[in-house]
N, C-alpha and C positions, 0 to 999 in steps of 0.2 A: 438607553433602555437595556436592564439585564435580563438574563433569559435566565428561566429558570428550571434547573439542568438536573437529571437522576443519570444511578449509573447503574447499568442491569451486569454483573459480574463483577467478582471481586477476586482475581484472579491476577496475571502477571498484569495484561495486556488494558484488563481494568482500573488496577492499581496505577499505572502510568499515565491513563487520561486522568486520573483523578487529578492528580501529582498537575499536571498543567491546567487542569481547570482553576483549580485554588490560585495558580497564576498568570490567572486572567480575571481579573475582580469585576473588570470594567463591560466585562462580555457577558458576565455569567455568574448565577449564587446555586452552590450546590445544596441542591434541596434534599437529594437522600439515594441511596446505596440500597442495592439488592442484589442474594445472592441466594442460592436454593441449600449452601452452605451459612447458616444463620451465626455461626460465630465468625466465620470470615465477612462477614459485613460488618459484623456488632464492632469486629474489633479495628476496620478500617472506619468505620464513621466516628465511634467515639474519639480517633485522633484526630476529628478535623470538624465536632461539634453538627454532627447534623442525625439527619435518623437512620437507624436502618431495617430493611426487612429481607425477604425470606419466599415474599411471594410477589409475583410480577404485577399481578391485578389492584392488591394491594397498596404498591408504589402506585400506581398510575391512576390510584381511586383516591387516595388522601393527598399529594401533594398538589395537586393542579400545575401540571409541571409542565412547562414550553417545549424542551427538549427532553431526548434522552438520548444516553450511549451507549449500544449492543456489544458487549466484549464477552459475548458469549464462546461455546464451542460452535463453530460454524452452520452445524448440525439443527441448530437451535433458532436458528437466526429467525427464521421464517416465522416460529411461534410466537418470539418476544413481537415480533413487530410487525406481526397481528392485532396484538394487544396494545402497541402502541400508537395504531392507526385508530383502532376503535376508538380512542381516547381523545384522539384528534392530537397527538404531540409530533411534533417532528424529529427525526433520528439523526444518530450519525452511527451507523452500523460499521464493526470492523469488518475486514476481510478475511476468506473470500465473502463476500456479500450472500452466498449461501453451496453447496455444493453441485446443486444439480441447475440444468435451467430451467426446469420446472419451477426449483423452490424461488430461483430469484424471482420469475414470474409471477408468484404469489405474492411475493412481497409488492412487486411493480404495483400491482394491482389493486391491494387493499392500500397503496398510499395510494396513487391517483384516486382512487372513490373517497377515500378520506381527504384529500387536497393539503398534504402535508410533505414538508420537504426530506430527500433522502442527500445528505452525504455518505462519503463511503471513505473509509480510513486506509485509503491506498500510502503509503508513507514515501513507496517507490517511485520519484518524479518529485517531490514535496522535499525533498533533505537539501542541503545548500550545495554541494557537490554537482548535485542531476540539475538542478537550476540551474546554476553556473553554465553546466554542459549542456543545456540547451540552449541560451541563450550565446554560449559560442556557438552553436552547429549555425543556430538564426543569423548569426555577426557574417558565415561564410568565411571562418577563419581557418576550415580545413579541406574548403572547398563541398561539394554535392557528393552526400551521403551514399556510400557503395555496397557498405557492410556492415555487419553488429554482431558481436558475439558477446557469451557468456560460458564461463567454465564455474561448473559446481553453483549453479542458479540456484536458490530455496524452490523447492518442492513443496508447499506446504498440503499436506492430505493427498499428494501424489498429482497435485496441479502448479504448474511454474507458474501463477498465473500474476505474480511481481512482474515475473523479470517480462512476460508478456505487453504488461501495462507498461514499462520502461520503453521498449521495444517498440512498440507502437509511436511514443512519443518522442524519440528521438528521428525513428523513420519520417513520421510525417504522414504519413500513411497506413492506412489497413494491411493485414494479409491475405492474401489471396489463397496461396496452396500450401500445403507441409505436408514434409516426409518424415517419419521416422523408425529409428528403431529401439526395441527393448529386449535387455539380457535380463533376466530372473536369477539370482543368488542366494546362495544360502549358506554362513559362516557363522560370523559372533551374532548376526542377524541376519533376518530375510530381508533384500534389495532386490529393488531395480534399478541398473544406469539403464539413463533414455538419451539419447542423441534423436536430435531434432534439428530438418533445414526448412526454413523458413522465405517464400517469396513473396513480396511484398508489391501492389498493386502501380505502384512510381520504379519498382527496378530495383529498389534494393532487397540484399539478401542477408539470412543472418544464420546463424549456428549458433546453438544449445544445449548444452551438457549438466545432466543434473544427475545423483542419485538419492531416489526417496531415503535415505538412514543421512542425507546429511546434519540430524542434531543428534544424532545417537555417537555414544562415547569414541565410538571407533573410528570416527567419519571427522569429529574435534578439530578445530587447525587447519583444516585443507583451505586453501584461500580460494575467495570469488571474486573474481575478476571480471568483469564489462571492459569490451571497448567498441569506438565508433571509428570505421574505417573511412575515411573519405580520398575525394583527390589530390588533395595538396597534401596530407597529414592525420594524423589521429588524437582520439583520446582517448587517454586507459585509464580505469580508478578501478580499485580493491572495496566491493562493499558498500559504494555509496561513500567511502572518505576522499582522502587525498586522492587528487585526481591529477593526470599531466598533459598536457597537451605539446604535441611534435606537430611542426608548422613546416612546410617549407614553400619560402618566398622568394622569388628570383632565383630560382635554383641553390638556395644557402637554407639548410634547413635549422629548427633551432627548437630546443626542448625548454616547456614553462610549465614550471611545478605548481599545482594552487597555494595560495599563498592565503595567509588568514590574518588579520591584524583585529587584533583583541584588545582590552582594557580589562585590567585588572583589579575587582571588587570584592575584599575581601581576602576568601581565601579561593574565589574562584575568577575563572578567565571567561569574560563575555565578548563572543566574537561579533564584531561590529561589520566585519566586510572580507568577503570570499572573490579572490581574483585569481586571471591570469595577467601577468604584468608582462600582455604584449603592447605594439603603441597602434591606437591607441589600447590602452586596458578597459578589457572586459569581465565586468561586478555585480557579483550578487551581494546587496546590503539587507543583512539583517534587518528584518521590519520590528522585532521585538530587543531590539540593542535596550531598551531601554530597563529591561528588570533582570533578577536572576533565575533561570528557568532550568526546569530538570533535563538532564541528556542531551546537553549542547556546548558543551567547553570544552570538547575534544574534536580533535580531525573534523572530516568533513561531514561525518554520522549525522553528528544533531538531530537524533531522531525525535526529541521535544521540539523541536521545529517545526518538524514533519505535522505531529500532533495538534500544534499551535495553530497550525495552518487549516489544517482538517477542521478543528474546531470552529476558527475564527470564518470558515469557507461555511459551516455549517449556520452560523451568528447571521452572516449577509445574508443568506436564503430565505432566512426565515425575515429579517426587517425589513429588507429591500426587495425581497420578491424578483429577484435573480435567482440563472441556474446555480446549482453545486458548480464548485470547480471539479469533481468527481464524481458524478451523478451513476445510477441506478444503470443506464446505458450502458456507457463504458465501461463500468463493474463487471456487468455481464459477459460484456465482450473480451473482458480478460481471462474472465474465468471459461468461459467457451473455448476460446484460444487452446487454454491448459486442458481443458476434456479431449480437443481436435488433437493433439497431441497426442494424449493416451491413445486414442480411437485409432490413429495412421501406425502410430508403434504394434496396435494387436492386429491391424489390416498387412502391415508391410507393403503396404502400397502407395503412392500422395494422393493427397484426401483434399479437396477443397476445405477451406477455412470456415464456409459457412455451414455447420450442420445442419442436417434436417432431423429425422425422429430420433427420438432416445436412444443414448450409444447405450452397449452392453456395462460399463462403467457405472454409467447412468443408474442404470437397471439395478445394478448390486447396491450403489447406496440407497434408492428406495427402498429397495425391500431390507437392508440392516436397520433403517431408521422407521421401518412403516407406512411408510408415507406413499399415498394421500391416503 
């Protein structure tokens, strides 16, 4: 059974699901492109034979479409998929899943009354690297998890709400409390660095460093670093690529780089399997070794992976009537995460993890966007 899949934005973010939809034949027939930019659809569908529009009601009144994928501005989320619930189609909404928790609520809301499924394009946790890395932390090859940190996390719209979702999934556990702080600047651009400490409901703790300009020209280059501290050992990776993991066993400790073994089709490299070659070795195998797919022949990135996954997580939802592997939940609870954060850095005090009414944060993107 193919689903039959629209894509609401034709922008980066849009342009890249596409890029993976077309390869997945076997999942999916892309039925048509929409963009409130009408020559940026015209000139993404005419490459790839299907239609395109211009208005969201439009798509979702002519195609009779199964799926669709929101790669909208964040800002926006809510309204596409309104429209796409009314319609009865099921999503797969990029991140954040929407700004405030109001808006994800709305969304929550109009899909359960509609009874349609939501994934949600967390890519953070989904790349082969975080796999790998969790499935070591699961193996207990660095022993029970103590610590997590991150330097120069994406901030994306002033919520870390990635590296949050990573955070969570390595811990094992929810957070409980967080403290932090915020310094305001003003040079080539207006910044905030946030430093955030983070306790986590099982004992472990983590640290966060981020500032909002890291895509801005002057911020370029600074590298992001994750790692996961445990008993025995650690693991560090850059980015979601290469990652290493330092082990110590019987008091001898010993350093294992991830290792990739690829086959080469072409003029490109398909990586077939992601390890650490401890004994025994512990493997993430490529579930799509089988074709050539955009943003996966380097390092440990494969953010077409990421993608593939999201999608193919989005396909089961809808056939088999299983949860998302990233559902509407979680979503929120990352992006909450990222609001609690803001909220503790303007309080300078720790804040419990679970909000309650509308932080001041909150408050300003409503009223920027109007809403409700």
């Amino acid at each position: 059974m193919r689903l039959r899949i629209g894509v609401v934005g034709a922008g980066r973010r849009g342009r890249a699901h596409v890029a993976t939809i077309v390869e997945l034949p076997e999942f999916f027939e892309l039925a048509g492109i929409c963009d409130v930019n009408a020559t940026s659809a015209r000139a993404l569908a005419q490459r790839l034979g299907c239609d395109a529009y211009s208005d969201v009601d439009e798509l979702l009144s002519r195609k009779s479409l199964d799926a669709v994928v929101i790669a909208t501005p964040p800002q926006s989320h809510h309204l596409v998929a309104k429209a796409a619930a009314d319609y009865r189609v099921h999503m797969l909404i990029e991140t954040p899943l929407a700004p405030t928790r109001a808006m994800m609520d709305f969304i929550a809301e109009a899909a359960a009354k509609a009874g349609v499924q939501v994934e949600v394009g967390e890519n953070y946790g989904r790349r082969p690297a975080e796999r790998l890395n969790r499935m070591t932390l699961e193996a207990g090859l660095i022993g029970e998890v103590v610590h997590l940190s991150a330097y120069n996390a994406p901030a994306n719209h002033e919520s870390c709400y990635h590296i949050m979702s990573l955070f969570q999934l390595y811990a094992g556990a929810d957070v409980e409390e967080i403290s932090a702080s915020a310094t305001r600047c003003e040079g080539a651009a207006e910044e905030t660095w946030v430093n955030a400490l983070l306790s986590f409901a099982n004992g472990v703790t983590a640290s966060c460093e981020y500032v909002t300009t890291w895509t801005k020209p002057h911020r370029w280059g600074r590298p992001r670093v994750t790692a996961v501290e445990g008993t025995h050992g650690y693991i560090v990776g850059e980015d979601g690529g290469v990652s290493r993991l330092h082990q110590v066993e019987n008091g001898t400790a010993a350093d294992y780089p991830m290792k990739i073994v690829a086959r080469r089709e072409g003029e490109r490299d398909i990586p077939e399997r992601f390890f650490y070659e401890t004994q025994p070795p512990v493997e993430f195998q490529n579930p799509f070794a089988d074709r050539v797919m955009t943003d996966v022949e380097k390092d440990g990135i494969a953010d077409g992976l990421a993608r593939a996954a999201e999608l193919t997580g989005l396909y089961r939802a809808v056939t088999e009537s299983v949860e998302p592997e990233f559902g509407i939940t979680r979503a929120r609870r990352s992006q909450e995460l990222g609001i609690a954060v803001i909220e503790a850095a303007r309080l300078g005090r720790p804040l419990k993890a679970k909000l309650g009414e509308e932080t001041p944060w909150e408050r300003k993107q409503h009223k920027l966007l109007r809403w409700p």
